[in-house]
matplotlib code that plots the C-alpha trace (Angstrom):
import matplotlib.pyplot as plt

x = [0.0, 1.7, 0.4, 2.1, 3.8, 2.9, 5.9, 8.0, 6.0, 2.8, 3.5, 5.2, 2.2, -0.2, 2.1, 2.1, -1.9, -2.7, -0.6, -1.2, -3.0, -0.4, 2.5, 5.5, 7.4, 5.1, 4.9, 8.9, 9.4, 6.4, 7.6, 11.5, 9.9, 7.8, 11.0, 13.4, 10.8, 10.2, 13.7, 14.1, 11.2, 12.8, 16.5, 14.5, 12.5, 13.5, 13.3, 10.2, 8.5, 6.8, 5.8, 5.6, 2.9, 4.4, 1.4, 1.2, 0.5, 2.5, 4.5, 5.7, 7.3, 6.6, 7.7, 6.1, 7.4, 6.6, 7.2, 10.6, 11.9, 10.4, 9.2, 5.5, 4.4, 1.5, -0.3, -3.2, -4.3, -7.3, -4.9, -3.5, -5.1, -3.7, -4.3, -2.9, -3.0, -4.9, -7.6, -8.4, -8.4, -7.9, -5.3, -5.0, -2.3, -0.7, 1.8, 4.0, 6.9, 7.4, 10.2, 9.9, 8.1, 9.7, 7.1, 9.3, 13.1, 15.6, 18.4, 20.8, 24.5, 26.8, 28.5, 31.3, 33.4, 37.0, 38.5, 39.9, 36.3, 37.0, 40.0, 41.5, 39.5, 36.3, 36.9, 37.2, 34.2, 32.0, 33.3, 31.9, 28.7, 28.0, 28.7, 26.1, 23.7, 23.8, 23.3, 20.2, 18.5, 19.0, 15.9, 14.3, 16.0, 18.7, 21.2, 24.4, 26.6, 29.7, 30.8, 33.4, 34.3, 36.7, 38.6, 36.9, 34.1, 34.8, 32.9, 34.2, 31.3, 28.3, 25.0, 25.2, 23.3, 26.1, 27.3, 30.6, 31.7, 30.4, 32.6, 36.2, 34.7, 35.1, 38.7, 39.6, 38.3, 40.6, 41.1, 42.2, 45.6, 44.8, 41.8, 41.2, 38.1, 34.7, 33.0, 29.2, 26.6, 28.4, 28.9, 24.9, 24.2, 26.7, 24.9, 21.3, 22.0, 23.8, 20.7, 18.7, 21.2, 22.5, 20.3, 17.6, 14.7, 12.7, 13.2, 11.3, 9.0, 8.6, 10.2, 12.6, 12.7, 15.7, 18.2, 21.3, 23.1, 25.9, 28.8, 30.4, 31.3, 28.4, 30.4, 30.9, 33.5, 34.4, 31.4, 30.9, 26.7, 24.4, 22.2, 18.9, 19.5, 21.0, 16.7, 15.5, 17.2, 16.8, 12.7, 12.5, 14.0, 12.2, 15.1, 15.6, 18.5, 20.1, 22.9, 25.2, 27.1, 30.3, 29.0, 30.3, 30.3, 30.5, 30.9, 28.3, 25.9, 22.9, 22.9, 25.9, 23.8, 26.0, 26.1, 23.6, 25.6, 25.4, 24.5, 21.5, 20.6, 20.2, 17.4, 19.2, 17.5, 14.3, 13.2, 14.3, 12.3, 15.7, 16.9, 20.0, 21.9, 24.6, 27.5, 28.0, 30.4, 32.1, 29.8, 28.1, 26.6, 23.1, 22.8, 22.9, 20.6, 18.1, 18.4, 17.5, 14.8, 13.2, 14.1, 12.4, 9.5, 8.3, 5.1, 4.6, 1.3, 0.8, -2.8, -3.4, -3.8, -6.6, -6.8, -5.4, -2.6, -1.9, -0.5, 3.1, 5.4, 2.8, 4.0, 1.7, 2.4, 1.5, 1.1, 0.4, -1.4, -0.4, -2.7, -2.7, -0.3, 2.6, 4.9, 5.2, 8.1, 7.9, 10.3, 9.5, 7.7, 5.1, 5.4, 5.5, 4.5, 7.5, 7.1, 8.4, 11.8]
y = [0.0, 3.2, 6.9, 9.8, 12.2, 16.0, 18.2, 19.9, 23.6, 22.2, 21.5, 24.9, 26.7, 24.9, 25.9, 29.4, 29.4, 27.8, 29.2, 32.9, 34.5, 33.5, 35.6, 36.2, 33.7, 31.0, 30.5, 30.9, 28.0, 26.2, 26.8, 25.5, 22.7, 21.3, 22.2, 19.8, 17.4, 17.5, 16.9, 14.5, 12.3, 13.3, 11.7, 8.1, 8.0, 7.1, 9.4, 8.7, 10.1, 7.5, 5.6, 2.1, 0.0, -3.2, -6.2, -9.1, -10.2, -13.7, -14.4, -17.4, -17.1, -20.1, -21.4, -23.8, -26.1, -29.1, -32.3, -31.7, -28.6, -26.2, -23.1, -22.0, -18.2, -16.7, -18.5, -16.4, -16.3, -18.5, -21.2, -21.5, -23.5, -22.2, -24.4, -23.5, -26.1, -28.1, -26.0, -24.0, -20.1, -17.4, -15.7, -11.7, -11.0, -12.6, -11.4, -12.8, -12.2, -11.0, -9.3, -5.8, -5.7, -3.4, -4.6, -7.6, -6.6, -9.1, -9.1, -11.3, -12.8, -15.4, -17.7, -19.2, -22.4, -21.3, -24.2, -25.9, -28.0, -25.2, -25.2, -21.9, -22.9, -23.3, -20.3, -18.1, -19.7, -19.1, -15.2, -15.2, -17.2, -15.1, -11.6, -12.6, -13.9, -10.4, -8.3, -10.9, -9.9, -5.9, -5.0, -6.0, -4.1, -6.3, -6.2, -8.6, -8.7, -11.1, -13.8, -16.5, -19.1, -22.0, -22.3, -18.5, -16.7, -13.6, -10.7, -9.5, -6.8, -5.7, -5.2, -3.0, -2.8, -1.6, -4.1, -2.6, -3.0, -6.6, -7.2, -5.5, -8.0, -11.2, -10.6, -10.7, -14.3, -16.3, -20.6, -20.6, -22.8, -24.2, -26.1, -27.4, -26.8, -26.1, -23.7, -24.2, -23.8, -21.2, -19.3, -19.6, -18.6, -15.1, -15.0, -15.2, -12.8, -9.8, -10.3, -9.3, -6.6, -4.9, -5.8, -3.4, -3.6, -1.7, -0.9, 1.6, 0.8, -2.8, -5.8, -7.5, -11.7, -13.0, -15.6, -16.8, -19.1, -21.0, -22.7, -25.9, -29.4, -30.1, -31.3, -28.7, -29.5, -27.9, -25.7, -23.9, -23.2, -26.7, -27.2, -26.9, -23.4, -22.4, -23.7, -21.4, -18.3, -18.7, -19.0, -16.3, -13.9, -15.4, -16.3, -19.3, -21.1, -21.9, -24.6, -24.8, -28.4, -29.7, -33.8, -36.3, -40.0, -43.6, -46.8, -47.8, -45.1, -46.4, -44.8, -42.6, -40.2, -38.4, -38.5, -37.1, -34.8, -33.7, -29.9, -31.1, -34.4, -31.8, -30.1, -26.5, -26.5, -28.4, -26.8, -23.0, -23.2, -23.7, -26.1, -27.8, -27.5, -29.6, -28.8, -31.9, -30.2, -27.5, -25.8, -22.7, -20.6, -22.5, -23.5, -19.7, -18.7, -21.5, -20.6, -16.9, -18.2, -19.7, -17.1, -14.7, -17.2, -17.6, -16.1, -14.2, -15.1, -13.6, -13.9, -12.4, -15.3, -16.4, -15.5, -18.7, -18.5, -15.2, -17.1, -16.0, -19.5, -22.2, -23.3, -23.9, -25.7, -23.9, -26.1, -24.4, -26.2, -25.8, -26.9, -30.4, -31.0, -28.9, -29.4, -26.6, -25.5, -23.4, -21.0, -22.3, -25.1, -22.7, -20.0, -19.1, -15.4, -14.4, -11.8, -7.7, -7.0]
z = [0.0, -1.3, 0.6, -1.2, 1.2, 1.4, 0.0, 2.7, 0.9, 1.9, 5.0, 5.8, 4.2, 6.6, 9.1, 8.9, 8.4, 11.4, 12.9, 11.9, 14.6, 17.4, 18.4, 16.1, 18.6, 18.7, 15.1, 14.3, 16.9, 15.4, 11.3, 12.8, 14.2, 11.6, 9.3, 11.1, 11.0, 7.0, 6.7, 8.9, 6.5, 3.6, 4.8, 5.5, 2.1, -1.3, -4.0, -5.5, -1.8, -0.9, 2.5, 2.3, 4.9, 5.4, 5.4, 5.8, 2.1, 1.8, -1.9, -3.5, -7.2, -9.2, -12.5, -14.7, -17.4, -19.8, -19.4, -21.6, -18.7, -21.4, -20.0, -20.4, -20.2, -20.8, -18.0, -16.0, -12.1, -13.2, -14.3, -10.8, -7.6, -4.4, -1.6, 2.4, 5.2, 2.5, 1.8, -1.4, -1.2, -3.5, -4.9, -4.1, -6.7, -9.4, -11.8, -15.2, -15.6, -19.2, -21.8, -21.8, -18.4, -16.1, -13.2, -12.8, -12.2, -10.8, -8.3, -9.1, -7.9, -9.2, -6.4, -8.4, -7.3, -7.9, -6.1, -8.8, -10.0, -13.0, -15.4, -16.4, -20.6, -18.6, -16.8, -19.3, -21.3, -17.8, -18.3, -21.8, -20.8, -18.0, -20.4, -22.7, -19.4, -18.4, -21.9, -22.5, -19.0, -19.4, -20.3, -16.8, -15.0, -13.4, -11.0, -10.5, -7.6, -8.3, -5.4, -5.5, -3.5, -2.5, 1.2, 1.5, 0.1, -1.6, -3.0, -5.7, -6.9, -5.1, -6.7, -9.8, -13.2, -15.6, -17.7, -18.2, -14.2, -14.5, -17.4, -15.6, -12.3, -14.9, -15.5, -11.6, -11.4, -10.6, -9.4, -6.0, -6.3, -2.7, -3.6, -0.3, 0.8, -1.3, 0.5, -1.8, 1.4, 3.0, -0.8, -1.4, 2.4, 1.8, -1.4, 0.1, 3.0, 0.4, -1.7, 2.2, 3.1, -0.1, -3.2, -4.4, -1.9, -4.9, -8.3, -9.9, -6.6, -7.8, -5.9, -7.7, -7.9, -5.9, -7.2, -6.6, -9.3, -8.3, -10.6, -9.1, -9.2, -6.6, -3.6, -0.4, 1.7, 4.8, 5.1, 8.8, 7.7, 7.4, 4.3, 6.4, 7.2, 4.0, 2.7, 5.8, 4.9, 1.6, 2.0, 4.3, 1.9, -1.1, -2.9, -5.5, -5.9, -9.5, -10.0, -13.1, -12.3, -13.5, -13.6, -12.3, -13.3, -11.2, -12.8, -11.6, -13.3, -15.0, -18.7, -18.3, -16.8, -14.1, -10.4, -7.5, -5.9, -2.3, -3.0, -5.3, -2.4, 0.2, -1.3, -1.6, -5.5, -5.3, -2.1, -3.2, -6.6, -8.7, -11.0, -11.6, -15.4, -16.1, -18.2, -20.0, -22.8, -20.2, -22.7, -20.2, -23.1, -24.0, -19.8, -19.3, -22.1, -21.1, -17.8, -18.4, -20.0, -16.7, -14.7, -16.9, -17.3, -13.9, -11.8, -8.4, -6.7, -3.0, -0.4, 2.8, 5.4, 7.0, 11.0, 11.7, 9.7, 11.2, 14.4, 15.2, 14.9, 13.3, 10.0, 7.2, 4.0, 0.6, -2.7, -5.7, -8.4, -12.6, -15.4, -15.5, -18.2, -16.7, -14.0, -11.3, -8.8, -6.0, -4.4, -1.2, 0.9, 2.6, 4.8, 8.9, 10.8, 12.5, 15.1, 14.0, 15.3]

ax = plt.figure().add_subplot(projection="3d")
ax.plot(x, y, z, "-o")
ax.set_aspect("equal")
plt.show()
C-alpha cells in the first residue's frame, strides 16, 4: 500500500496558516519545528516520496514447465489452484513475468566455485557465458553482484546494473591454487544474506525476484553453515537457488547419466524453486541462455492469510497447483509469521 507524502512547501504553508494569529514567537518556533521534522522524513524515504505499509500479504514465485523442462508463459491467475494447510483459497495477486516488463526486475548474484572443479579454458568460457547472461537480462531491470568461492568466500562486486563494471569484475576471477576446501553452502548462504542486506529492496518501486546461481562441481566441503539453514534463509528472503554443475560419473551409473551430488541431495535447488543445469560439454553458453529463459518465465502469486494463519510460529504448507499438463516448482515449501523485530 503506497500513501504519497505532502511536500515539505505544503507542510510549511499549513504551518504558517494555522498558525497565523499567534504571536510572532510562537509561530517561528512552530515553522522550525515542523521544518526539522520535514527533513528528517525526507533523509528516510526514497526518492520517488513514498511511504511504504508493510502487510502481511505472503509471496511465492513459481515457475512452470513441460514435461521436456520447457518453460511455459503466458499462464493467468485463473490457471492457478492455491491451496494452504490443505484448503483451497484465493489468490490476491498474481503477476508474469514477461520481456519488456519493467514490473518484474531481478536481483541477481553469481557464487562461483574457484576451487579448482574449473579449469583456467572453462573459466574463461563461464566469463563469456556469464557476459552474454547479463546483456540478455538488461531490459528487466537487473542487478548482478559477483561472489566466489573456494577455502573462503569472496565478494568480488556488489550489486550494480552496468554491464561494463560486470565485465572488468570477470577478468579478476581467478582458481584458488589451494583447492582445499569447497565452501558451496556457505557461498549460497553469503549469497542469500547480500541479496537481504545490499540488493535493491525496490526498483522503480517494484520488488525484484531473488536468485542466486551458483557454478560448481556439486560437492561442499568444509562448510561452517548446514544445508537446512541455508533452505530457511533462503525461504524467508524469497530467494531461489540456481545450480550450473560440472558432472560427475561412477561406474556404476545407470545410462551414463551423471552423479547425484550432495548440493543437489540436500534439497538447496528443489526446495528454493531452482533447478539444476549440467555442463555436459564445459559448454556454459546454451545452460545460461536456457536458464534466463526460466528465470524470466516464472510467476509471483501472493494472499493475505486467514486468522489462523496469522498465528506468530505455526508453520503452514503452501502447494500451488499448474494446469494439469505442466509441472510446477515453488520457491518455497510454505510460509510461517515471525514476530516484528
Amino acid at each position: 500500500m503506497l500513501i504519497k507524502k505532502k511536500s515539505m512547501n505544503s507542510r510549511m504553508n499549513s504551518a504558517f496558516f494555522s498558525y497565523s494569529n499567534k504571536s510572532a514567537v510562537c509561530t517561528f518556533i512552530s515553522v522550525l519545528f515542523l521544518l526539522v521534522l520535514s527533513l528528517n522524513n525526507s533523509f528516510g524515504q526514497a526518492s520517488d516520496d513514498l511511504i511504504r505499509i508493510n502487510t502481511e500479504l505472503v509471496s511465492f514465485e513459481v515457475s512452470v514447465t513441460d514435461k521436456e523442462g520447457k518453460p511455459i508463459r503466458g499462464l493467468r491467475i485463473e490457471d492457478f489452484d492455491l491451496y494452504v494447510d490443505g484448503k483451497r483459497r484465493s489468490i490476491d495477486f498474481f503477476k508474469p513475468i514477461k520481456k519488456y516488463d519493467t514490473n518484474r526486475p531481478l536481483s541477481v548474484v553469481f557464487a562461483l566455485d574457484v576451487s579448482g572443479s574449473i579449469t583456467k579454458k572453462e573459466l574463461a568460457n563461464l566469463r563469456n557465458a556469464m557476459e552474454k547472461f547479463i546483456n540478455r537480462l538488461a531490459d528487466y531491470d537487473s542487478y548482478f553482484a559477483v561472489t566466489t568461492f573456494g577455502m573462503k568466500v569472496k565478494t568480488l562486486q556488489s550489486f550494480t546494473n552496468k554491464p561494463r563494471k560486470l565485465k572488468k569484475t570477470f577478468t579478476k576471477i581467478l582458481r584458488d591454487q589451494d583447492g582445499l576446501s569447497t565452501h558451496a553452502y556457505d557461498a549460497v548462504d553469503h549469497a542469500v544474506r547480500l541479496l537481504k542486506k545490499k540488493s535493491p529492496r525496490s526498483v522503480k518501486n517494484k520488488l525484484p525476484r531473488r536468485v542466486v546461481i551458483v557454478v560448481t562441481d556439486g560437492y561442499p566441503v568444509g562448510d561452517t553453515v548446514s544445508p537446512g539453514t541455508v533452505i530457511e534463509r533462503a525461504n524467508d528472503s524469497e530467494t531461489s537457488v540456481y545450480a550450473v554443475i560440472l558432472p560427475s560419473y561412477s561406474r556404476l551409473s545407470n545410462g551414463g547419466k551423471p552423479v547425484l551430488t550432495l548440493l543437489e541431495a540436500s534439497g538447496l535447488v528443489e526446495k528454493t524453486g531452482g533447478r539444476s543445469f549440467y555442463a555436459f560439454e564445459r559448454d556454459f553458453e546454451p545452460l545460461f541462455s536456457a536458464l534466463a529463459e526460466e528465470i524470466t518465465a516464472s510467476y509471483a502469486l501472493a494472499f493475505y492469510p486467514d486468522e489462523n494463519a496469522r498465528k506468530i510460529g505455526n508453520f503452514h504448507k503452501v502447494r500451488i497447483k499448474p494446469p494439469a499438463k505442466f509441472l510446477i516448482k515453488q520457491n518455497r515449501d510454505g510460509f510461517r509469521i515471525k514476530p516484528e523485530k
